[in-house]
N, CA, C and O atoms as CSV, one atom per row, in Angstrom:
chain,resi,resn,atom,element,x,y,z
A,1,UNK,N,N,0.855,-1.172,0.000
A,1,UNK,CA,C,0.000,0.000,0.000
A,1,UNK,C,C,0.901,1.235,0.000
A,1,UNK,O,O,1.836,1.418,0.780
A,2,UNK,N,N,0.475,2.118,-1.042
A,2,UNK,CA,C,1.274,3.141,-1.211
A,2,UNK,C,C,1.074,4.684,0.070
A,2,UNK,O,O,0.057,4.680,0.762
A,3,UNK,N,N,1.824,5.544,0.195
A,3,UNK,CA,C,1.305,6.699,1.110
A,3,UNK,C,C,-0.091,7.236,0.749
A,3,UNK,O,O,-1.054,7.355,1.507
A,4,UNK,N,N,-0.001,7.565,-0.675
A,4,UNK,CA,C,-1.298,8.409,-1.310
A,4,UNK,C,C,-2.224,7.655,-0.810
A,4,UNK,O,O,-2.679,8.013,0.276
A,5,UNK,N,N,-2.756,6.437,-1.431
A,5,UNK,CA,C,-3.429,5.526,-0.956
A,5,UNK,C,C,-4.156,5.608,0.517
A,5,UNK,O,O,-5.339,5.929,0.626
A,6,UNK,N,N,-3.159,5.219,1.852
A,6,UNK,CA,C,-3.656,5.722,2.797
A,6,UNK,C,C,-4.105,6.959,3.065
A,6,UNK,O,O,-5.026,7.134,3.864
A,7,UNK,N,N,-3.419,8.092,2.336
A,7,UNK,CA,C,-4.041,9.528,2.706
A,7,UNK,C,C,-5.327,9.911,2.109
A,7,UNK,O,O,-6.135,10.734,2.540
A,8,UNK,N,N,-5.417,8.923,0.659
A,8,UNK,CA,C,-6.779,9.189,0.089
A,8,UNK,C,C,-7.592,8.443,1.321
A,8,UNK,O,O,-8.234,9.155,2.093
A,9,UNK,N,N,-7.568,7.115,1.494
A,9,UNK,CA,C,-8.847,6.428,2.366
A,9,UNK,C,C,-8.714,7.651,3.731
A,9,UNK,O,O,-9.840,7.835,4.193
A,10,UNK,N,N,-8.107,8.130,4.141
A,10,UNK,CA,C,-8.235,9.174,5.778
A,10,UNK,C,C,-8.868,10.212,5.196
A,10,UNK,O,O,-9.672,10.827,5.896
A,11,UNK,N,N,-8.682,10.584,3.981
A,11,UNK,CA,C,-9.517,11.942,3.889
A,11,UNK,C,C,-11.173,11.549,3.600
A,11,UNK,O,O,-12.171,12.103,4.062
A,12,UNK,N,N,-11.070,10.312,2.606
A,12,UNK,CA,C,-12.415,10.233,2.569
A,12,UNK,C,C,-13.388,9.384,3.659
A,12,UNK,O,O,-14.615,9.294,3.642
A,13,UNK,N,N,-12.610,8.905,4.432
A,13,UNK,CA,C,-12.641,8.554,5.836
A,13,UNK,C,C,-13.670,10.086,6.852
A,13,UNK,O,O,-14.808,10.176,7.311
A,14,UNK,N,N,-12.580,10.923,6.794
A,14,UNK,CA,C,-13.286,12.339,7.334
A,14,UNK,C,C,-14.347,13.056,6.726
A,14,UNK,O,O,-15.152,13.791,7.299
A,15,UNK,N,N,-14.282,12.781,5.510
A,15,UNK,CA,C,-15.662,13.608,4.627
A,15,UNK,C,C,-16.551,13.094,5.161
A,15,UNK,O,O,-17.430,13.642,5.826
A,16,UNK,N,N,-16.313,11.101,4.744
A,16,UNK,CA,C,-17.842,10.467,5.554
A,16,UNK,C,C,-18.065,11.202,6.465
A,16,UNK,O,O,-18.824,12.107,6.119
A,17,UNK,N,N,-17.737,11.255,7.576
A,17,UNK,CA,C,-17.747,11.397,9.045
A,17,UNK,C,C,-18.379,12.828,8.785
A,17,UNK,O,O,-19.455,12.897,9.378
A,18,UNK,N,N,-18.098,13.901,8.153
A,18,UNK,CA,C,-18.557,15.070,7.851
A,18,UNK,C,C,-20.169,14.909,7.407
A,18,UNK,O,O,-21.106,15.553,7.880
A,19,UNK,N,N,-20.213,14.221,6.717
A,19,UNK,CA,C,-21.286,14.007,5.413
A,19,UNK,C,C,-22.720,13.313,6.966
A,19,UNK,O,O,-23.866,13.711,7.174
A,20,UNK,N,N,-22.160,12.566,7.465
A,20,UNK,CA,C,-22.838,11.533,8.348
A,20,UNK,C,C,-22.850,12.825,9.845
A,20,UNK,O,O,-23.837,12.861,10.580
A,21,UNK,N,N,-22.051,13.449,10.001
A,21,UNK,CA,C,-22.410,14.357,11.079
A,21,UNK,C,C,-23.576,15.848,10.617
A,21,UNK,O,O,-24.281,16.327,11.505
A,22,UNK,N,N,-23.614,16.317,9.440
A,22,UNK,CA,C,-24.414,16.663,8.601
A,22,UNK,C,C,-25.318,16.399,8.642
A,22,UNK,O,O,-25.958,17.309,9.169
A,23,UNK,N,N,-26.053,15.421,8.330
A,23,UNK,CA,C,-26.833,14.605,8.389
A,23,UNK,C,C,-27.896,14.126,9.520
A,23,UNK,O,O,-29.096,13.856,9.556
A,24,UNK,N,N,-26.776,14.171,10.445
A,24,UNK,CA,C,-27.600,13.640,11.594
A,24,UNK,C,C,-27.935,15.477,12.725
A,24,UNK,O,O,-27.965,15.521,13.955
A,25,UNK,N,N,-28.047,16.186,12.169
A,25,UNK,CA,C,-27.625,17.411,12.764
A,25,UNK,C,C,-29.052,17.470,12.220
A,25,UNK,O,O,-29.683,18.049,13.105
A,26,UNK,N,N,-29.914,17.160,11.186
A,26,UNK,CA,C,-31.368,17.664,10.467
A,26,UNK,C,C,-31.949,16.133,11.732
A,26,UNK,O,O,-32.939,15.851,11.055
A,27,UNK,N,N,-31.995,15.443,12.525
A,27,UNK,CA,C,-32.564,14.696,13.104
A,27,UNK,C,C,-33.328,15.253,14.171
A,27,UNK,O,O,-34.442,14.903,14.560
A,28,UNK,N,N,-32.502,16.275,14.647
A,28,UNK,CA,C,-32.908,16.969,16.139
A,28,UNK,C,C,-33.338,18.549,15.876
A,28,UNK,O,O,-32.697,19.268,15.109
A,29,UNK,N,N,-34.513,19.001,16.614
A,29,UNK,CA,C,-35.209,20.191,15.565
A,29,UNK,C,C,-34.352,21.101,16.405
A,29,UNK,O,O,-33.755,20.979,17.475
A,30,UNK,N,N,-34.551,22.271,15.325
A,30,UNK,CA,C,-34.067,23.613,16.515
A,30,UNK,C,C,-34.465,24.550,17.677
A,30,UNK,O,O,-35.241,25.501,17.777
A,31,UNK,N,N,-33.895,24.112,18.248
A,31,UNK,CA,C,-34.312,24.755,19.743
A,31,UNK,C,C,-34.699,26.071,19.728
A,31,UNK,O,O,-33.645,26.677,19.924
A,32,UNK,N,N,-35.913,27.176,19.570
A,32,UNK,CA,C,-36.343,28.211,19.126
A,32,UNK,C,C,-36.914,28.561,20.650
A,32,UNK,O,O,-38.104,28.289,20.808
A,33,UNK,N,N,-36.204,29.138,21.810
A,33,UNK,CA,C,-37.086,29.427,22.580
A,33,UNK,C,C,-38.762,30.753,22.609
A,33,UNK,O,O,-39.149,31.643,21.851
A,34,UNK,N,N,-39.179,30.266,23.687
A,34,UNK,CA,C,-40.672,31.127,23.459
A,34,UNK,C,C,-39.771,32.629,24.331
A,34,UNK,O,O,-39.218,32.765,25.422
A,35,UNK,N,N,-40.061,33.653,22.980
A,35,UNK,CA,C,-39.957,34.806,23.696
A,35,UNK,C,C,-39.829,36.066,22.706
A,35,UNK,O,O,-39.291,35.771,21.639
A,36,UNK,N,N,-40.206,37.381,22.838
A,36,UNK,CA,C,-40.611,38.191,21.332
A,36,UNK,C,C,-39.392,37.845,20.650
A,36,UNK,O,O,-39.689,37.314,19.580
A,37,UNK,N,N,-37.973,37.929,20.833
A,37,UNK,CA,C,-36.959,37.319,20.167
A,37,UNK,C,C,-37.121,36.269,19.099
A,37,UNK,O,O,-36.440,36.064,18.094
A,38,UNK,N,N,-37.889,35.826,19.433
A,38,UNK,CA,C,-38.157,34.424,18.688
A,38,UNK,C,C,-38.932,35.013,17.268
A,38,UNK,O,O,-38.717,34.479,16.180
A,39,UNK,N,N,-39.370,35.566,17.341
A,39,UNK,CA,C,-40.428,36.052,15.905
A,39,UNK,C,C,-39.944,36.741,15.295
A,39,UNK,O,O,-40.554,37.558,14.605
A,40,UNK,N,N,-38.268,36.605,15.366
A,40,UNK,CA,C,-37.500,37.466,14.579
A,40,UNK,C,C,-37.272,35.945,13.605
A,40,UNK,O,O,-37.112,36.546,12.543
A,41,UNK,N,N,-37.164,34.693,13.264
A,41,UNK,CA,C,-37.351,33.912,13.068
A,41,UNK,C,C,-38.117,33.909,11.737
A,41,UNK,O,O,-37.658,33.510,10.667
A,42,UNK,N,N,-39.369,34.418,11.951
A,42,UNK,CA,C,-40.594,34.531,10.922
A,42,UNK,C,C,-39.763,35.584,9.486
A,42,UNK,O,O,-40.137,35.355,8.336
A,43,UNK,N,N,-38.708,36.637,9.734
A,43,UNK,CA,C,-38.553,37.376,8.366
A,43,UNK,C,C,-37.501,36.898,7.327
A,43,UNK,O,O,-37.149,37.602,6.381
A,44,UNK,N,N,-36.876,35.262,7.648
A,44,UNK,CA,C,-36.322,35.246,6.722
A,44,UNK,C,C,-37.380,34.229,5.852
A,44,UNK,O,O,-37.253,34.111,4.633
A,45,UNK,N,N,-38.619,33.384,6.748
A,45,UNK,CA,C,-38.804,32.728,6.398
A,45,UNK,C,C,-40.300,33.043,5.624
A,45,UNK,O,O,-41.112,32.220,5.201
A,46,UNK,N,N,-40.364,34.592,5.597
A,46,UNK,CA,C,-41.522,35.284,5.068
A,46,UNK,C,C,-40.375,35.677,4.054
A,46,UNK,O,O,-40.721,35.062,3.045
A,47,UNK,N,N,-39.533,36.161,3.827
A,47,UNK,CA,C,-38.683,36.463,2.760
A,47,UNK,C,C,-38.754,35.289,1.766
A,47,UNK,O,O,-39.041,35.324,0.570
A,48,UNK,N,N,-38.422,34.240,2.546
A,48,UNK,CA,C,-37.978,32.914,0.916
A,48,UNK,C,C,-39.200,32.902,0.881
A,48,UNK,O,O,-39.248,33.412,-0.238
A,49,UNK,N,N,-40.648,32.708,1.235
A,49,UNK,CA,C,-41.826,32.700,0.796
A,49,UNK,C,C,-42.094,33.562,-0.157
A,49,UNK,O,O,-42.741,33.262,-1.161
A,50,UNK,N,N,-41.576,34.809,0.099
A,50,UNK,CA,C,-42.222,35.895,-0.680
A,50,UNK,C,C,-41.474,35.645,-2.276
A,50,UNK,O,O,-42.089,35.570,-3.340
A,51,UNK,N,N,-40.018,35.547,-2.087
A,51,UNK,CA,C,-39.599,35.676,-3.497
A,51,UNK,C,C,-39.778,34.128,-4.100
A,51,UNK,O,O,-39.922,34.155,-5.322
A,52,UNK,N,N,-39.794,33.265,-3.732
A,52,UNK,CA,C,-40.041,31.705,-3.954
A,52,UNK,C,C,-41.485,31.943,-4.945
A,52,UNK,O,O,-41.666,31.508,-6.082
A,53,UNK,N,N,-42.219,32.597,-4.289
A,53,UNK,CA,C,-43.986,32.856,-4.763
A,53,UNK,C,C,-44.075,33.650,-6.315
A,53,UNK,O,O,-44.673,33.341,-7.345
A,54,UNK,N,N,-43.389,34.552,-6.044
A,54,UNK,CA,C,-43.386,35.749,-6.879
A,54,UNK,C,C,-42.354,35.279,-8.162
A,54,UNK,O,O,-42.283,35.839,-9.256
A,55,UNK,N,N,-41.689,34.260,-7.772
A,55,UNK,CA,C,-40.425,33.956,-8.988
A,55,UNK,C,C,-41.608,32.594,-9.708
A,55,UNK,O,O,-41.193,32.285,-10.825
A,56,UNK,N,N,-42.559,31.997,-9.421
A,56,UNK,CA,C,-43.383,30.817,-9.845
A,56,UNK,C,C,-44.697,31.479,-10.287
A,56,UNK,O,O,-45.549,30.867,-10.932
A,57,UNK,N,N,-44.835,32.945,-9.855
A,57,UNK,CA,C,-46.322,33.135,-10.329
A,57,UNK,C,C,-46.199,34.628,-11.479
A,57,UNK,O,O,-47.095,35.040,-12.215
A,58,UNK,N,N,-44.660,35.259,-11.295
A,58,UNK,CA,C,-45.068,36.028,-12.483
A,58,UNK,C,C,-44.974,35.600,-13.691
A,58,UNK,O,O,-44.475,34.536,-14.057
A,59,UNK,N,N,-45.650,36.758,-14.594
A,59,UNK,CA,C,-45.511,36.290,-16.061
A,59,UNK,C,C,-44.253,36.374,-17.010
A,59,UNK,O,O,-43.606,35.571,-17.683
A,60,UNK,N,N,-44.217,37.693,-16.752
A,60,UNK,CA,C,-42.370,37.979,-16.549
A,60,UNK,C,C,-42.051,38.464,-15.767
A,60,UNK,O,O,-42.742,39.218,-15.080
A,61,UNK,N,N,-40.527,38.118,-15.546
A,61,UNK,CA,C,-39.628,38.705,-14.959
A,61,UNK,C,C,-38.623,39.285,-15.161
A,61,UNK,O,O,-37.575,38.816,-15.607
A,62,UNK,N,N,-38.956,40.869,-14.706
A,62,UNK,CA,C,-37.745,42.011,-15.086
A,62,UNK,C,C,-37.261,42.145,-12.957
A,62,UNK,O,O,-37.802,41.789,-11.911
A,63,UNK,N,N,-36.181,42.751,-13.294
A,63,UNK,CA,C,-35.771,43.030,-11.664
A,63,UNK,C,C,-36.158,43.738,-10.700
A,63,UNK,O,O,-36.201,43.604,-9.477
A,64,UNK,N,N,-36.538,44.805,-11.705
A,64,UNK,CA,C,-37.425,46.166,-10.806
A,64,UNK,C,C,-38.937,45.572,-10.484
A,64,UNK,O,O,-39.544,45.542,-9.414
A,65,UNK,N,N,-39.365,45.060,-11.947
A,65,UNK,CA,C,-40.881,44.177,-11.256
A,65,UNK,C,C,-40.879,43.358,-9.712
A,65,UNK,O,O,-41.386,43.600,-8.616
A,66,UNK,N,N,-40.108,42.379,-10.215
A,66,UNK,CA,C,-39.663,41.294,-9.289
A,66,UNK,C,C,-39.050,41.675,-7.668
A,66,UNK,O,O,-39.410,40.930,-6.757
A,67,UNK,N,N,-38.307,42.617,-7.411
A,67,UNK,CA,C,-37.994,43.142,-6.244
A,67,UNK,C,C,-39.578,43.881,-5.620
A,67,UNK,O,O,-40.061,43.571,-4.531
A,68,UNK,N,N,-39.976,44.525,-6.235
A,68,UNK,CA,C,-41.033,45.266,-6.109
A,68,UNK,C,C,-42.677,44.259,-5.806
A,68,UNK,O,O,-43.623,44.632,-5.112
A,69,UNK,N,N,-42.597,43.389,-6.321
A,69,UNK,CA,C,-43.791,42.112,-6.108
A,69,UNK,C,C,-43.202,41.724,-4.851
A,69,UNK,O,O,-43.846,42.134,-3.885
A,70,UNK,N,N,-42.243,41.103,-4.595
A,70,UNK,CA,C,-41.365,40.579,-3.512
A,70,UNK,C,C,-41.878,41.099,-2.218
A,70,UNK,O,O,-42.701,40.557,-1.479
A,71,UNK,N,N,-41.079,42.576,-2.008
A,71,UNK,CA,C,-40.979,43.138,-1.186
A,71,UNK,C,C,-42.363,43.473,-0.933
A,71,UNK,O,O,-42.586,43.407,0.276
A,72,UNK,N,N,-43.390,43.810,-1.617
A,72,UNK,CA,C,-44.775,44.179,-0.514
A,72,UNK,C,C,-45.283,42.969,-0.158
A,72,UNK,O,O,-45.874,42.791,0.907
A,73,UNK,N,N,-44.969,41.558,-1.518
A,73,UNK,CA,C,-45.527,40.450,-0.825
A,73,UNK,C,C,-45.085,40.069,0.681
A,73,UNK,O,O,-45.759,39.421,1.481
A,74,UNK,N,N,-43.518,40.738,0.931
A,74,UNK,CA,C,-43.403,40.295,2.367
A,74,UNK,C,C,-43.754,40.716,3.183
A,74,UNK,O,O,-44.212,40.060,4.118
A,75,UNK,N,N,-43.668,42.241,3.155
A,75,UNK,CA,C,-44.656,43.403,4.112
A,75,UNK,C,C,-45.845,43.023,4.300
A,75,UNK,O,O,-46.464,43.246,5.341
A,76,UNK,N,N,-46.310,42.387,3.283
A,76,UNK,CA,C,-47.607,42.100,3.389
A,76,UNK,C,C,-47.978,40.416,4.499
A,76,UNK,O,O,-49.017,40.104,5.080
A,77,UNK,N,N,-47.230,40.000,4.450
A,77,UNK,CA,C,-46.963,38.535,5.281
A,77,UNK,C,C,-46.919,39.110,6.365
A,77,UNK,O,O,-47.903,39.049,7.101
A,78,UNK,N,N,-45.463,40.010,6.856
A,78,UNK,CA,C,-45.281,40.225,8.089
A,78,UNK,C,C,-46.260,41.270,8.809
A,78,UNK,O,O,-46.299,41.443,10.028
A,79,UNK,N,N,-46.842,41.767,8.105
A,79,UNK,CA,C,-47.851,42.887,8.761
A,79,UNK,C,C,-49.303,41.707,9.099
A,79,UNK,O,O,-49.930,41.742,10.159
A,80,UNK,N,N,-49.548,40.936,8.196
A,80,UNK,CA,C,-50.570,40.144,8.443
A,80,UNK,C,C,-50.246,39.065,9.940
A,80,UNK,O,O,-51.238,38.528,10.434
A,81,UNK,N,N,-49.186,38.864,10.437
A,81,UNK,CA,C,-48.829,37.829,11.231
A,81,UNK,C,C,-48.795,38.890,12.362
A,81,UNK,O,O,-49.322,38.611,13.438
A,82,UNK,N,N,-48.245,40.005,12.186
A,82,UNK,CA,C,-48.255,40.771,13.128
A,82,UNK,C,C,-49.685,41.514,13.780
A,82,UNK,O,O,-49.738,41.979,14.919
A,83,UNK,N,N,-50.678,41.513,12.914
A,83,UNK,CA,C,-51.788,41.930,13.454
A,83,UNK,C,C,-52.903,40.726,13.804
A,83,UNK,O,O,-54.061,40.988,14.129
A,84,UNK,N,N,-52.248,39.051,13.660
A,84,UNK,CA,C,-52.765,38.126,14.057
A,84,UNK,C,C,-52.115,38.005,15.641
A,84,UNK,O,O,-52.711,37.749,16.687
A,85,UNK,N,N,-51.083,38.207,15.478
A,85,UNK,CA,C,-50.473,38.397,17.007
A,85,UNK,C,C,-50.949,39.006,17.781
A,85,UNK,O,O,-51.361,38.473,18.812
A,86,UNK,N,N,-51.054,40.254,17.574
A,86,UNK,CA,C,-51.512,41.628,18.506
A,86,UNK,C,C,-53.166,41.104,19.042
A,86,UNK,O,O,-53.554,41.356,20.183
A,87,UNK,N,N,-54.224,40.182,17.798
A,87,UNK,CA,C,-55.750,40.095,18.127
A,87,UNK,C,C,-55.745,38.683,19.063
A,87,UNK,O,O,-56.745,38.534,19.766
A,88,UNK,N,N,-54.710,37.642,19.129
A,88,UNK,CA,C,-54.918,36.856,19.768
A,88,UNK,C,C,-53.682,37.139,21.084
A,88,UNK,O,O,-53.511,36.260,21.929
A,89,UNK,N,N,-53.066,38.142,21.116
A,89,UNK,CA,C,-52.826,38.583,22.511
A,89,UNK,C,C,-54.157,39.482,22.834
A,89,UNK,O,O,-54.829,38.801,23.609
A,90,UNK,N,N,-54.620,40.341,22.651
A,90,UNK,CA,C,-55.777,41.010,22.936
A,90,UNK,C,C,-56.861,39.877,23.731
A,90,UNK,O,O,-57.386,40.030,24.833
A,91,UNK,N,N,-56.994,38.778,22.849
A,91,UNK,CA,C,-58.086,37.980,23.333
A,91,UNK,C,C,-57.784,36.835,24.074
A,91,UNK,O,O,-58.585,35.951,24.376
A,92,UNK,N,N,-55.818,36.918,24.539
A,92,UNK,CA,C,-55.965,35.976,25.682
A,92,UNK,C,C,-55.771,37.009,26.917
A,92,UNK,O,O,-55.597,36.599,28.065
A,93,UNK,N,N,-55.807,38.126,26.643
A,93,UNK,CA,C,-55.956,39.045,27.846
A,93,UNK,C,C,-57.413,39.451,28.038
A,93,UNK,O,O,-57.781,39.517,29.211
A,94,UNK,N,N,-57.986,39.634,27.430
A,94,UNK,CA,C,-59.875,39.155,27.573
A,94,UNK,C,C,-59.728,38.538,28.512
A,94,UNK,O,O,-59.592,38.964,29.659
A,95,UNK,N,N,-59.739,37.053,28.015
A,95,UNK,CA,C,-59.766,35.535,28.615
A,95,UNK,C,C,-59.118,35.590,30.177
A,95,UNK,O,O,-59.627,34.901,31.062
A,96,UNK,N,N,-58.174,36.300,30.397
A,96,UNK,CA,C,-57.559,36.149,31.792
A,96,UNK,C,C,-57.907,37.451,32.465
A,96,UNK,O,O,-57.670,37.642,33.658
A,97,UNK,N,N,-58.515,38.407,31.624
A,97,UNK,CA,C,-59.104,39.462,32.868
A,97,UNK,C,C,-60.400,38.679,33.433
A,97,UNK,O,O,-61.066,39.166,34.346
């Protein structure tokens, strides 16, 4: 057995091990504690919604269109989640007065 030889099987030895630690890292969810911090969370994932949406439903796409669909589609997400927030805090403070 030549040097290369062994140095090839150790490296691809470590990739596995990379590839398989990778891997097992999507098994266990992410720990997101409860607290307003946390709903910082919601704008990247109203972002890939928004342009994900807008890149499958226009007819064309120019850049200025496309930024411009985007961006109110997300304003428009996050303002909607945000005034679902505000009515069901309102109405669990009802509930506990």
């Amino acid at each position: 057995m030549s040097l290369t030889s062994g140095l090839s099987s150790v490296r691809k030895s470590k990739m596995f091990d990379s590839i398989v630690w990778l891997l097992a890292s999507f098994t266990a969810p992410e720990d997101i504690t409860v607290n307003p911090q946390s709903m910082l969370w919601m704008l990247p994932l109203a972002a890939a919604i928004a342009v994900i949406y807008k890149a499958t439903k226009l007819p064309k796409i120019t850049v200025r269109i496309f930024l411009k669909e985007s961006i109110v589609l997300f304003v428009s997400i996050v303002v909607f989640i945000i005034v679902v927030v505000a009515v069901l805090w309102f109405v669990t403070w009802l509930a506990i007065e």
